[in-house]
N, CA, C and O atoms as a GROMACS GRO file, in nm:
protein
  488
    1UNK      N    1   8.684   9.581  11.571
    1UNK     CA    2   8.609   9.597  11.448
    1UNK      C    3   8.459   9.593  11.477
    1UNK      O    4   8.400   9.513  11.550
    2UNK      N    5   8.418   9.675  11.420
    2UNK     CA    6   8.254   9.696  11.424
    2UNK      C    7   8.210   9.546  11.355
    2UNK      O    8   8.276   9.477  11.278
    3UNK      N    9   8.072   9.520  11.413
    3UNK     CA   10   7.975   9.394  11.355
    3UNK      C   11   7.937   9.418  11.250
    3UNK      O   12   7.814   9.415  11.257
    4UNK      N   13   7.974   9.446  11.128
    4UNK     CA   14   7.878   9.458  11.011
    4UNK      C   15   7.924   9.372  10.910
    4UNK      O   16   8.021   9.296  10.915
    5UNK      N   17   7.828   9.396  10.799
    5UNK     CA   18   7.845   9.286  10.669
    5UNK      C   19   8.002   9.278  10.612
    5UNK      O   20   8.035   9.183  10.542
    6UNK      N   21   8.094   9.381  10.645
    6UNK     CA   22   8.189   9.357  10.548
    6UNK      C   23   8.324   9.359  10.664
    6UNK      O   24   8.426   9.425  10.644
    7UNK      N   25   8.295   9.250  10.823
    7UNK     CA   26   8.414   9.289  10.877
    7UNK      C   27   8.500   9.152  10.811
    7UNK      O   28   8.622   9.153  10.803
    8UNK      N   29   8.444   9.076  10.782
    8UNK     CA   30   8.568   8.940  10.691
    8UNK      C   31   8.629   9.010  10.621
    8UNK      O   32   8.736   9.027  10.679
    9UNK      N   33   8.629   9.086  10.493
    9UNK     CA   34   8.684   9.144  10.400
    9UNK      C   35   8.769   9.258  10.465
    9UNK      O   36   8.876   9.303  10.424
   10UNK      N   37   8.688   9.298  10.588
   10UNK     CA   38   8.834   9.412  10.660
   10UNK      C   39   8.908   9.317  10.742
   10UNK      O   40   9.024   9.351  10.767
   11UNK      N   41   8.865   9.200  10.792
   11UNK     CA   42   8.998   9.127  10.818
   11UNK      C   43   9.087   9.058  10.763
   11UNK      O   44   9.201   9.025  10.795
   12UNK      N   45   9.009   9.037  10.658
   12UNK     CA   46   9.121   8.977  10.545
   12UNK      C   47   9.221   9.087  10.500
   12UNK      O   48   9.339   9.072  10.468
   13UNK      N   49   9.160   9.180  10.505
   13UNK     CA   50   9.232   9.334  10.441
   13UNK      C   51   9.390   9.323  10.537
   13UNK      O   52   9.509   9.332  10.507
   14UNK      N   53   9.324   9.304  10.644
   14UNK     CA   54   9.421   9.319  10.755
   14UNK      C   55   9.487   9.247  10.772
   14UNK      O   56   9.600   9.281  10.809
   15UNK      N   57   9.456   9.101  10.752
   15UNK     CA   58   9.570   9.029  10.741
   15UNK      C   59   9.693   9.008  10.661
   15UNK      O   60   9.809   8.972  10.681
   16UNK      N   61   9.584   9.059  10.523
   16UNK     CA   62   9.707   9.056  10.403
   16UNK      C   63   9.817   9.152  10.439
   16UNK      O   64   9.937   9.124  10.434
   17UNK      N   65   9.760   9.286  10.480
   17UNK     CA   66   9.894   9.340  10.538
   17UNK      C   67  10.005   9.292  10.632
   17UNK      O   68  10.122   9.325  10.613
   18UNK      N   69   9.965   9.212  10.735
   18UNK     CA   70  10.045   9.208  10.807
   18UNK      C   71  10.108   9.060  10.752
   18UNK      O   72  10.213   9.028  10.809
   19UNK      N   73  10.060   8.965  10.649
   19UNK     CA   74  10.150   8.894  10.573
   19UNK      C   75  10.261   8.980  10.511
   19UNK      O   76  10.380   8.950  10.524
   20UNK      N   77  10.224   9.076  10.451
   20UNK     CA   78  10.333   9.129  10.397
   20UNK      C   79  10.433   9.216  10.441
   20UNK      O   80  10.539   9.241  10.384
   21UNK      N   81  10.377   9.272  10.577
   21UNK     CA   82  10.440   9.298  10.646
   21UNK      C   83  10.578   9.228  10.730
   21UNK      O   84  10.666   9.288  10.792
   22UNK      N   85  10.562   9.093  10.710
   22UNK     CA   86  10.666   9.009  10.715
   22UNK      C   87  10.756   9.002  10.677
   22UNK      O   88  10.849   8.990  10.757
   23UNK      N   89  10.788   9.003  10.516
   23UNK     CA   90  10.861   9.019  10.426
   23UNK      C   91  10.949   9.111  10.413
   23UNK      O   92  10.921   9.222  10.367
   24UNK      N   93  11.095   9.069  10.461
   24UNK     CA   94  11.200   9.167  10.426
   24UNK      C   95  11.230   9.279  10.329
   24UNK      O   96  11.284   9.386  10.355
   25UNK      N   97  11.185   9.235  10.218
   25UNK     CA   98  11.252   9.248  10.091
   25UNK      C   99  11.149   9.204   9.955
   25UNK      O  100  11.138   9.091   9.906
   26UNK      N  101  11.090   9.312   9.919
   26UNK     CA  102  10.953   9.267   9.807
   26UNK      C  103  11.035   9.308   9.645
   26UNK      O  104  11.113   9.402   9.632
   27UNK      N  105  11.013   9.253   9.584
   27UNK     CA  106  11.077   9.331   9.438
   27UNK      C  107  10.949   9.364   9.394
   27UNK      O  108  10.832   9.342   9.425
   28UNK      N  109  11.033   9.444   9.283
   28UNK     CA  110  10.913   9.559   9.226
   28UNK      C  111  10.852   9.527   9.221
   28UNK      O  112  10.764   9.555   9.303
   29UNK      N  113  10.825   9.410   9.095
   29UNK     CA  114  10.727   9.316   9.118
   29UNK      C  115  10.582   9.280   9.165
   29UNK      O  116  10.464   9.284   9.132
   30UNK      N  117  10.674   9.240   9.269
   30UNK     CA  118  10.579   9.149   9.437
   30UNK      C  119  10.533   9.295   9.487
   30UNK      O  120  10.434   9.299   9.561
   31UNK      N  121  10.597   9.412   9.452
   31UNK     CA  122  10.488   9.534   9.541
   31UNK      C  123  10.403   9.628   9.465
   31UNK      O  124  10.319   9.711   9.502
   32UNK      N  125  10.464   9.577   9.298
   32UNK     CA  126  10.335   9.629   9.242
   32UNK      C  127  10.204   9.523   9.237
   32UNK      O  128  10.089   9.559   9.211
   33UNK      N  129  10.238   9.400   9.264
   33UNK     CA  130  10.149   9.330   9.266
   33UNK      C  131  10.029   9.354   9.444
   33UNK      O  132   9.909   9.362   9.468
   34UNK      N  133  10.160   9.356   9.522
   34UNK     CA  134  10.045   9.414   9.693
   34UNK      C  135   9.978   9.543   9.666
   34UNK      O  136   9.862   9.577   9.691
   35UNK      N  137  10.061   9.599   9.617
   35UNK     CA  138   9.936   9.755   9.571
   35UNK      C  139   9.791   9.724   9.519
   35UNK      O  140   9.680   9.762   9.557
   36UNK      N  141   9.840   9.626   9.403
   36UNK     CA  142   9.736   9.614   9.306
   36UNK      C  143   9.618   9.493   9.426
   36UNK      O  144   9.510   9.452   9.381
   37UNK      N  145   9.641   9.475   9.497
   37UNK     CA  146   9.565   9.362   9.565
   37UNK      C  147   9.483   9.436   9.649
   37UNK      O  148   9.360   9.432   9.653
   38UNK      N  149   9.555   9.500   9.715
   38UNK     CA  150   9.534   9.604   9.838
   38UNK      C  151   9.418   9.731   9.753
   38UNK      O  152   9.312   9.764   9.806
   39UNK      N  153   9.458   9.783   9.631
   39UNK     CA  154   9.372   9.856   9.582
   39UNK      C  155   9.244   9.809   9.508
   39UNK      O  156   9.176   9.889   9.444
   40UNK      N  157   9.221   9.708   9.516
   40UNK     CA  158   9.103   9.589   9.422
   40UNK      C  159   9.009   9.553   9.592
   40UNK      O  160   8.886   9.543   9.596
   41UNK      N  161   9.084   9.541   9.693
   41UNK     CA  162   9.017   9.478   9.828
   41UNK      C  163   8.908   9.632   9.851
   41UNK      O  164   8.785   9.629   9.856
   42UNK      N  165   9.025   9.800   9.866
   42UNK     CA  166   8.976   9.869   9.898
   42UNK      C  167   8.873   9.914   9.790
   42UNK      O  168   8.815  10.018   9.820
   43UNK      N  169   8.841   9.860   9.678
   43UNK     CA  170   8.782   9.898   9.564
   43UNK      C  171   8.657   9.810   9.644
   43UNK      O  172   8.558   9.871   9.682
   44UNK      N  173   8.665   9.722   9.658
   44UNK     CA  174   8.492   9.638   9.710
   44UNK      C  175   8.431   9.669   9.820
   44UNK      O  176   8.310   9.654   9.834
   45UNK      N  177   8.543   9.735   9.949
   45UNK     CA  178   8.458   9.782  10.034
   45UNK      C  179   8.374   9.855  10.065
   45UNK      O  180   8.395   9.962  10.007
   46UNK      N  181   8.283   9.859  10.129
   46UNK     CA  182   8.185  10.039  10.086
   46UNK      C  183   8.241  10.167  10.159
   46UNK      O  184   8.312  10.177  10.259
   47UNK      N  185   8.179  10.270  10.065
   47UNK     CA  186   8.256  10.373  10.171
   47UNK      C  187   8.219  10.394  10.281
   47UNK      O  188   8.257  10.499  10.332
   48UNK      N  189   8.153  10.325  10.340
   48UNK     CA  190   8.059  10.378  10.482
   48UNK      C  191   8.139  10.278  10.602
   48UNK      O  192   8.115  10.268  10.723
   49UNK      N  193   8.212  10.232  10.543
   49UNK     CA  194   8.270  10.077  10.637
   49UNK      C  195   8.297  10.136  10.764
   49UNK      O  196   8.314  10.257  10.780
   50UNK      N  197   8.300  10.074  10.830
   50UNK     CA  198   8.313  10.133  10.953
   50UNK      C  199   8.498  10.125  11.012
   50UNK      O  200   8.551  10.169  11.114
   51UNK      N  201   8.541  10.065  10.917
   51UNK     CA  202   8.627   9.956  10.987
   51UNK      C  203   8.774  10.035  10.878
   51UNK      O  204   8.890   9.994  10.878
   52UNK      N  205   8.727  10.140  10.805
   52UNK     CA  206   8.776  10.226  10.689
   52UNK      C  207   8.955  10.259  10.704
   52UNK      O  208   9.057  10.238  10.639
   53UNK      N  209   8.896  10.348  10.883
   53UNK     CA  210   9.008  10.404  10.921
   53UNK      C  211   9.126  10.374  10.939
   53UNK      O  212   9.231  10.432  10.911
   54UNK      N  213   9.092  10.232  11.014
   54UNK     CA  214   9.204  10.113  11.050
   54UNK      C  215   9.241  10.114  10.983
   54UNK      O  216   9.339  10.188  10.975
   55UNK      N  217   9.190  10.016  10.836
   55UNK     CA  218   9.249   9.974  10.753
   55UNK      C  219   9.321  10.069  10.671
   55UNK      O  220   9.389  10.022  10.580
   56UNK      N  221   9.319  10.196  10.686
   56UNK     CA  222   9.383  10.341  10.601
   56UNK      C  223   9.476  10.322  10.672
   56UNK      O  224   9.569  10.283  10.602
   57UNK      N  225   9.517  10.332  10.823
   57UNK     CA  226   9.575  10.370  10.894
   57UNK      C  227   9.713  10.250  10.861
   57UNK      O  228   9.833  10.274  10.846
   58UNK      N  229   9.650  10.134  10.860
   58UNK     CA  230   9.756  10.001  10.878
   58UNK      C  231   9.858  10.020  10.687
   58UNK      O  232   9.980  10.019  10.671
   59UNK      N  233   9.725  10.040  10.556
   59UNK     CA  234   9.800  10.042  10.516
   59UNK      C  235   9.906  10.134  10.527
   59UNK      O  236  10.017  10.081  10.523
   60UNK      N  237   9.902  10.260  10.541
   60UNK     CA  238   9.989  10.327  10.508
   60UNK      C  239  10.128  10.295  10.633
   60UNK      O  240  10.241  10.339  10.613
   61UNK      N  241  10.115  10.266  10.677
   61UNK     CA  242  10.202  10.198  10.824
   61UNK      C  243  10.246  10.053  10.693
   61UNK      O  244  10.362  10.015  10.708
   62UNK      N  245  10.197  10.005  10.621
   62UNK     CA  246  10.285   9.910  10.563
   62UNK      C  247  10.381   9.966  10.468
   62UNK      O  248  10.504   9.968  10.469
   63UNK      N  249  10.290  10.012  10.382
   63UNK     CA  250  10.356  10.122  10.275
   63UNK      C  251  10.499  10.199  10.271
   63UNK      O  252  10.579  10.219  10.180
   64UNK      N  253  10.499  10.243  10.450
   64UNK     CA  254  10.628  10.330  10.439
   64UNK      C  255  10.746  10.227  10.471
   64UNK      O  256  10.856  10.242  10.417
   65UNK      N  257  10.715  10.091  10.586
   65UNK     CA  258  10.759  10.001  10.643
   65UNK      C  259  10.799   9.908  10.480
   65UNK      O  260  10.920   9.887  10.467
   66UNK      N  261  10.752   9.880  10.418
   66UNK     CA  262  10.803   9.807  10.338
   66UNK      C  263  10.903   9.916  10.207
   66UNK      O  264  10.979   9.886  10.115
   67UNK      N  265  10.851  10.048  10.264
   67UNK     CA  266  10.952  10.165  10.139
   67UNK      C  267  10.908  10.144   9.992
   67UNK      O  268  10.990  10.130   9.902
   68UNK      N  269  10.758  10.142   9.969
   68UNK     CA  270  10.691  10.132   9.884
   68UNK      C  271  10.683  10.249   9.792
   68UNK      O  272  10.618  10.351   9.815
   69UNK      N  273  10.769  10.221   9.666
   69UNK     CA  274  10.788  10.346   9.532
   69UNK      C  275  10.656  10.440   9.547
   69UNK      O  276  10.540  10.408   9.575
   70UNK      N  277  10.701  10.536   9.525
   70UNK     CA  278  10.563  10.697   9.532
   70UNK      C  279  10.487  10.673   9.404
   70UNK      O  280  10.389  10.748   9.401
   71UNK      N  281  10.494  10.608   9.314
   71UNK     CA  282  10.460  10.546   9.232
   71UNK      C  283  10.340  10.429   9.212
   71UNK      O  284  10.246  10.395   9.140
   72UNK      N  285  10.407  10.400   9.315
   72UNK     CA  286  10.286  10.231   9.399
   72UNK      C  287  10.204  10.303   9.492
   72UNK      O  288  10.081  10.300   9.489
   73UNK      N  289  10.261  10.355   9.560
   73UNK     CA  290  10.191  10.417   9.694
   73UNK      C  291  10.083  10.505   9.656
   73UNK      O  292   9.972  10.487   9.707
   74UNK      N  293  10.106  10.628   9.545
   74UNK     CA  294  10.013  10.678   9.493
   74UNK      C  295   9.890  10.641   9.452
   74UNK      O  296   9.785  10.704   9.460
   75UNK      N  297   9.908  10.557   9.417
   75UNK     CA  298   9.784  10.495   9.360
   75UNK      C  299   9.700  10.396   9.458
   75UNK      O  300   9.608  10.332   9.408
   76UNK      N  301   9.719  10.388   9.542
   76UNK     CA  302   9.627  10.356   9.657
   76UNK      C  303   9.602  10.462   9.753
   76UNK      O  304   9.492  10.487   9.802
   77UNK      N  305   9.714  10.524   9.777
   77UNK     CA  306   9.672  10.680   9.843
   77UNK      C  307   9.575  10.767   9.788
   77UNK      O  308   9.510  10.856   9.843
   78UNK      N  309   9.576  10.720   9.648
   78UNK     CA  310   9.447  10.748   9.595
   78UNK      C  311   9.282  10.719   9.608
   78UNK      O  312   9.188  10.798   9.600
   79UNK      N  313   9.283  10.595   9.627
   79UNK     CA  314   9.204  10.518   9.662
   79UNK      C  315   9.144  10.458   9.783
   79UNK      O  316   9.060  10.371   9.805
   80UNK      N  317   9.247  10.568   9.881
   80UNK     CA  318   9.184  10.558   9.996
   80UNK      C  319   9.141  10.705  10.038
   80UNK      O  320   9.045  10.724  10.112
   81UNK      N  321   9.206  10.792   9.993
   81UNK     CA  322   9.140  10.886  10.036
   81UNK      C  323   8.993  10.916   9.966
   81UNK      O  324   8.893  10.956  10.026
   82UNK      N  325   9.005  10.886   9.826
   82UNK     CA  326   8.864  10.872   9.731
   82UNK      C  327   8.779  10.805   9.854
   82UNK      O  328   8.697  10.888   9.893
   83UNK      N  329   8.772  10.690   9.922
   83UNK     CA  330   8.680  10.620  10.016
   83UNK      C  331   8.667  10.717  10.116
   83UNK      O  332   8.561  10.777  10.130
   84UNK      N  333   8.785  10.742  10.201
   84UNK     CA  334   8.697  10.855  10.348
   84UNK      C  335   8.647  10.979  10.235
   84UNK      O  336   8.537  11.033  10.250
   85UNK      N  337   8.717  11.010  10.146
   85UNK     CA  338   8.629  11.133  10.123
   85UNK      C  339   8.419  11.106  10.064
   85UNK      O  340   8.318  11.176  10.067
   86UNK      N  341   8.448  10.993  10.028
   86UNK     CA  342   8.282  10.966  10.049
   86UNK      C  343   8.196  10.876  10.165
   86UNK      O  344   8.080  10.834  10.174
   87UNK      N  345   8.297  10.872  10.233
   87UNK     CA  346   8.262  10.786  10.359
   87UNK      C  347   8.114  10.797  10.464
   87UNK      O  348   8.055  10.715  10.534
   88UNK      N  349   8.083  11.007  10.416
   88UNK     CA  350   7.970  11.027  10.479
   88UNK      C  351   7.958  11.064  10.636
   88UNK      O  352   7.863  11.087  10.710
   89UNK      N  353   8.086  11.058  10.651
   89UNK     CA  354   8.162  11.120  10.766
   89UNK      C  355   8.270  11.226  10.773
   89UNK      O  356   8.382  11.261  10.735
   90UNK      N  357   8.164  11.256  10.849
   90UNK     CA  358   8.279  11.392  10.841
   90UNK      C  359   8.442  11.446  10.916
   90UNK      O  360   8.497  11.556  10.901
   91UNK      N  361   8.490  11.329  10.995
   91UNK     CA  362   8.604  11.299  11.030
   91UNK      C  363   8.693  11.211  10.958
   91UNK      O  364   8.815  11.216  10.977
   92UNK      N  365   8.633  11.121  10.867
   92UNK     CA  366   8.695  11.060  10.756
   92UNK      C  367   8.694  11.141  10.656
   92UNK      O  368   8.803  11.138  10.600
   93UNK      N  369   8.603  11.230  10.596
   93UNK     CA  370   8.623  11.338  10.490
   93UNK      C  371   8.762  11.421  10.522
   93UNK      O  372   8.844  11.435  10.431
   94UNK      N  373   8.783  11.472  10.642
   94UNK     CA  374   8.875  11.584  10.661
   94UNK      C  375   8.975  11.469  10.652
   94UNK      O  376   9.080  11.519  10.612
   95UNK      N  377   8.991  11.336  10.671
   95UNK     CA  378   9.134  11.261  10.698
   95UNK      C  379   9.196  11.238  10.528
   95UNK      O  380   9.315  11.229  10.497
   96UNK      N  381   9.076  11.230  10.434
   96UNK     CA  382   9.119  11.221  10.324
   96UNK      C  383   9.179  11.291  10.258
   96UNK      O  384   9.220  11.251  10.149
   97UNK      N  385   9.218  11.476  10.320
   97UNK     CA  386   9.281  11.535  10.218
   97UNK      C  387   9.418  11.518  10.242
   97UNK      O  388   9.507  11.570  10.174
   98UNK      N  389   9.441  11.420  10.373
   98UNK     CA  390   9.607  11.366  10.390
   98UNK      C  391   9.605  11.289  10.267
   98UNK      O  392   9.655  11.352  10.174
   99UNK      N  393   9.559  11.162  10.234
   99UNK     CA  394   9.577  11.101  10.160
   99UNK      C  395   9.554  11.129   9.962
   99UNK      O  396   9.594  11.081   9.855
  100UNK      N  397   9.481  11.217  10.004
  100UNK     CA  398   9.454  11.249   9.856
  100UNK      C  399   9.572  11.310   9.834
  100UNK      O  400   9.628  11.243   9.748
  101UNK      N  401   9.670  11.441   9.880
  101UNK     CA  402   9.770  11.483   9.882
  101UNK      C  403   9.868  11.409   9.803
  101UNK      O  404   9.904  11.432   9.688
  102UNK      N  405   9.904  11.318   9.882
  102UNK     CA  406   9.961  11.192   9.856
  102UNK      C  407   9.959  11.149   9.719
  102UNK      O  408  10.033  11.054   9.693
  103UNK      N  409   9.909  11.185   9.650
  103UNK     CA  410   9.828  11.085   9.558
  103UNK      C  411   9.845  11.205   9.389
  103UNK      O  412   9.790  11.312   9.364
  104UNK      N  413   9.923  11.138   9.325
  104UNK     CA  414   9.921  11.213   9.199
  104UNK      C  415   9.846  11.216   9.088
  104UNK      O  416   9.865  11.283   8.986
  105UNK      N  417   9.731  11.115   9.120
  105UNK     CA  418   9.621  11.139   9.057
  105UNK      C  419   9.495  11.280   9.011
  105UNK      O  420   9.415  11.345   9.079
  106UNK      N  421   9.524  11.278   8.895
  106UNK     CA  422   9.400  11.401   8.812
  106UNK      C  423   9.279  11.423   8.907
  106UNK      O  424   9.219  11.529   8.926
  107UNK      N  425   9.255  11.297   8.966
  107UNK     CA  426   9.108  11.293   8.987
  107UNK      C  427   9.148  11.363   9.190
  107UNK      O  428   9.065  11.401   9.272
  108UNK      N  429   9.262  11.357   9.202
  108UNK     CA  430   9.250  11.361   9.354
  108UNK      C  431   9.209  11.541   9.338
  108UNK      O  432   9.115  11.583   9.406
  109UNK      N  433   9.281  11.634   9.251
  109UNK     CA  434   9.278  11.766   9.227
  109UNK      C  435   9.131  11.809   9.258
  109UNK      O  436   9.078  11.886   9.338
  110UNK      N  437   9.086  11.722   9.156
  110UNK     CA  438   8.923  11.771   9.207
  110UNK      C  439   8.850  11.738   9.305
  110UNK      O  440   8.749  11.802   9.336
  111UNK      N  441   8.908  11.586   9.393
  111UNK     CA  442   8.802  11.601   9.496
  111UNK      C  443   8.872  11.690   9.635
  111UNK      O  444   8.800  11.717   9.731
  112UNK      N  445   8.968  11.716   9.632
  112UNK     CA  446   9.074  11.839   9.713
  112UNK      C  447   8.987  11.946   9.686
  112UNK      O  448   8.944  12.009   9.782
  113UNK      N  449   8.944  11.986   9.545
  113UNK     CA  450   8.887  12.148   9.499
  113UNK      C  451   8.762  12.158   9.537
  113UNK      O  452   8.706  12.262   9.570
  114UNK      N  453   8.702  12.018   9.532
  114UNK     CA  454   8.577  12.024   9.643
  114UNK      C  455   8.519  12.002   9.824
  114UNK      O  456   8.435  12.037   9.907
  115UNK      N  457   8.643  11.914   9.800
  115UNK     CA  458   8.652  11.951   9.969
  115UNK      C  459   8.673  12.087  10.030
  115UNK      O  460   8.624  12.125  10.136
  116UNK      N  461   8.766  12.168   9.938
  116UNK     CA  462   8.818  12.276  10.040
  116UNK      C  463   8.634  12.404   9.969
  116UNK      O  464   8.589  12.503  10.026
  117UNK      N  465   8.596  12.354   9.873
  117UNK     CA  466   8.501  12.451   9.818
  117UNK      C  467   8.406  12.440   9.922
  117UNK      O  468   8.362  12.540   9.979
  118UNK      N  469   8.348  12.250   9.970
  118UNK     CA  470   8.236  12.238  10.080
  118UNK      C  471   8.292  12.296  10.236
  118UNK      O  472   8.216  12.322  10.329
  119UNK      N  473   8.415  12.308  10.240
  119UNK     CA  474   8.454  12.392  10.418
  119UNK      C  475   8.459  12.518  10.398
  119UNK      O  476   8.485  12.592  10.493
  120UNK      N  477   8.433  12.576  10.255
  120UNK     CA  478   8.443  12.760  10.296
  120UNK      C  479   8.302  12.789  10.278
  120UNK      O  480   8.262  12.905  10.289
  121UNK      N  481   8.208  12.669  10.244
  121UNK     CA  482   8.045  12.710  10.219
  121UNK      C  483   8.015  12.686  10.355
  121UNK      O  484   7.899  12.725  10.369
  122UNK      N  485   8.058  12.642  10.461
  122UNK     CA  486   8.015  12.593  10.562
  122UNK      C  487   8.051  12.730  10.665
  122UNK      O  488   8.023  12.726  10.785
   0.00000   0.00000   0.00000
């Protein structure tokens, strides 16, 4: 992890996953509640974090590992690709239209319609 202001909060990020990653067996519940935790953590980080990718990378490595409803999952797949896509990087921009995909959110349509609008101006 990079030295900057927000690597506690990406290690906490990280840990919470791999707490829950423990867990056999979550009811609906308990995984709409890790969504909702997991999407409030990635809500405070900035988009510039350095530390972004990992933490994209791990959740979704929990997500499928715990067999998290498309339902739950969406909505942080949302919310992470929303972050690399303003990340200000341009290798996290292109990683976000995996995740926005993902993601059955109104709002992902449009930042997809502008991503693919800023790579044919280029």
């Amino acid at each position: 992890m990079e030295n900057k202001k927000y690597d506690e909060a990406s290690d906490l990020s990280l840990y919470m996953i791999e707490v829950f990653n423990t867990e056999t067996e979550l009811s609906s519940e308990r995984q709409r509640s890790y969504t909702q935790k997991l999407t409030e953590i990635l809500s405070l980080l900035p988009d510039t974090d350095p530390n972004l990718l990992t933490i994209s990378k791990e959740i979704s490595k929990s997500l499928n590992s715990l067999l998290i409803p498309l339902i739950e999952s969406s909505k942080i797949n949302f919310k992470i690709g929303e972050k690399l896509y303003y990340s200000e990087n341009f290798e996290l921009i292109n990683l976000s239209e995996n995740y926005l995909f993902l993601s059955n959110d109104p709002k992902a349509l449009t930042l997809l319609t502008e991503l693919a609008f800023e790579s044919y101006m280029k």
